[in-house]
C-alpha positions in Angstrom: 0.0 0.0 0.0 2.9 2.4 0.5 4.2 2.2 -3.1 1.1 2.8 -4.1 0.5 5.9 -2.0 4.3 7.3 -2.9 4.0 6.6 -6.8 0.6 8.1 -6.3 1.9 11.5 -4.5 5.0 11.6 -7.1 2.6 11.8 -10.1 0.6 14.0 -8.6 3.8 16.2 -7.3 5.1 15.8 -10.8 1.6 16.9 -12.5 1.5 19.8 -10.1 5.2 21.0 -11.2 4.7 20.9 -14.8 1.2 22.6 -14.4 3.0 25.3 -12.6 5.7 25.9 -14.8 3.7 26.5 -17.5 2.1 29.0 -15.6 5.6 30.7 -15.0 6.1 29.3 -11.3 10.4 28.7 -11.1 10.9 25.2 -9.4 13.3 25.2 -6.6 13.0 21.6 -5.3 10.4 19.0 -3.8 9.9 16.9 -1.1 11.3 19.4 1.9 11.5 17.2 4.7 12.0 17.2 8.7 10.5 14.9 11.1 7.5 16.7 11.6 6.5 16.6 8.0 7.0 17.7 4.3 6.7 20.6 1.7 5.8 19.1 -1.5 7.2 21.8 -3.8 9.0 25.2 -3.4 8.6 27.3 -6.1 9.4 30.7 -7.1 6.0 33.3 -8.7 8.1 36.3 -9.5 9.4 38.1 -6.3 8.0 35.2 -4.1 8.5 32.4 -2.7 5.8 29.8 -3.0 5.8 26.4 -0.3 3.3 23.9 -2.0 1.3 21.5 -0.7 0.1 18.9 -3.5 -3.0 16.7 -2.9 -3.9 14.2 -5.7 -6.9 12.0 -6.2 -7.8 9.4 -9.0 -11.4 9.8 -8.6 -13.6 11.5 -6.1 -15.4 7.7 -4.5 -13.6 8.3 -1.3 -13.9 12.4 -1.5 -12.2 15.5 -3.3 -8.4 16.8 -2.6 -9.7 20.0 -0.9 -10.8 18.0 1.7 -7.6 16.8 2.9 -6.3 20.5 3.7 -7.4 21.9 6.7 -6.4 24.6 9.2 -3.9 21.5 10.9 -2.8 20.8 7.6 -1.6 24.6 6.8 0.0 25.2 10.4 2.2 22.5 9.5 3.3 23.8 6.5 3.4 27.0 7.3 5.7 25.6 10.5 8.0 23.5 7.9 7.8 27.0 5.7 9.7 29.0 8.2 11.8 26.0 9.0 13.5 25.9 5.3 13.4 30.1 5.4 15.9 29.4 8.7 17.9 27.0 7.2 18.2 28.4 3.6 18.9 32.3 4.6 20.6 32.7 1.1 17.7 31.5 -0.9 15.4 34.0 1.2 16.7 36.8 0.4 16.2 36.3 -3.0 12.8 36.9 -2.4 10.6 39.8 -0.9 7.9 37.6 0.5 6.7 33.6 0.5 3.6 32.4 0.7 1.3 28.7 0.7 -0.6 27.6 -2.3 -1.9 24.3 -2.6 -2.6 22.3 -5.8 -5.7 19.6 -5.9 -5.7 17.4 -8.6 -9.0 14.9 -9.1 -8.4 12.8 -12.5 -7.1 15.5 -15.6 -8.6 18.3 -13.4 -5.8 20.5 -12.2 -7.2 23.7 -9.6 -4.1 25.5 -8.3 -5.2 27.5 -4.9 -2.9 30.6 -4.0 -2.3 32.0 -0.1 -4.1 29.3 1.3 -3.1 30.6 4.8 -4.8 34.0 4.6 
């Protein structure tokens, strides 16, 4: 069951990459990790920096992505966020300001969500 959760999350973390370069998101790298969790993707939307969390569903039988972000959800993130703005002091001072997005996918159906803490 955990392959298929992990190959599951990388196409979906791969879908959500591509969909936002095309948008003219910059990747910085995936998969942040510390013991108390992960950032999917860190990307760059001009002057900021963007911590993204990807949620990806095959079909909606057992509900839709949205439902699997809540208010615990983004404090962990946001909490893993400031984390990697600690440790990478050169890469945040590239950038005037960071925020959360998340990216749901269901099937094809891409919605990208931006400042999901506000």
């Amino acid at each position: 069951m955990k392959k298929y959760n992990y190959s599951k999350g990388k196409q979906g973390e791969d879908e959500a990459r591509k969909h936002l370069v095309d948008k003219g998101f910059g990747y910085i790298e995936s998969n942040f990790e510390i013991e108390s969790g992960e950032i999917d993707l860190i990307m760059s939307d001009k002057d900021t920096l963007v911590f993204v969390e990807v949620k990806f569903k095959s079909d909606d039988s057992m509900g839709i992505p949205e439902e699997m972000i809540n208010r615990r959800k983004v404090a962990q993130v946001k909490r893993i966020a400031e984390i990697y703005l600690i440790r990478n002091p050169n890469i945040r001072s590239l950038f005037a300001r960071y925020r959360i997005d998340a990216v749901c996918i269901l099937g094809n159906k891409i919605r990208h969500y931006q400042n999901i803490y506000a």
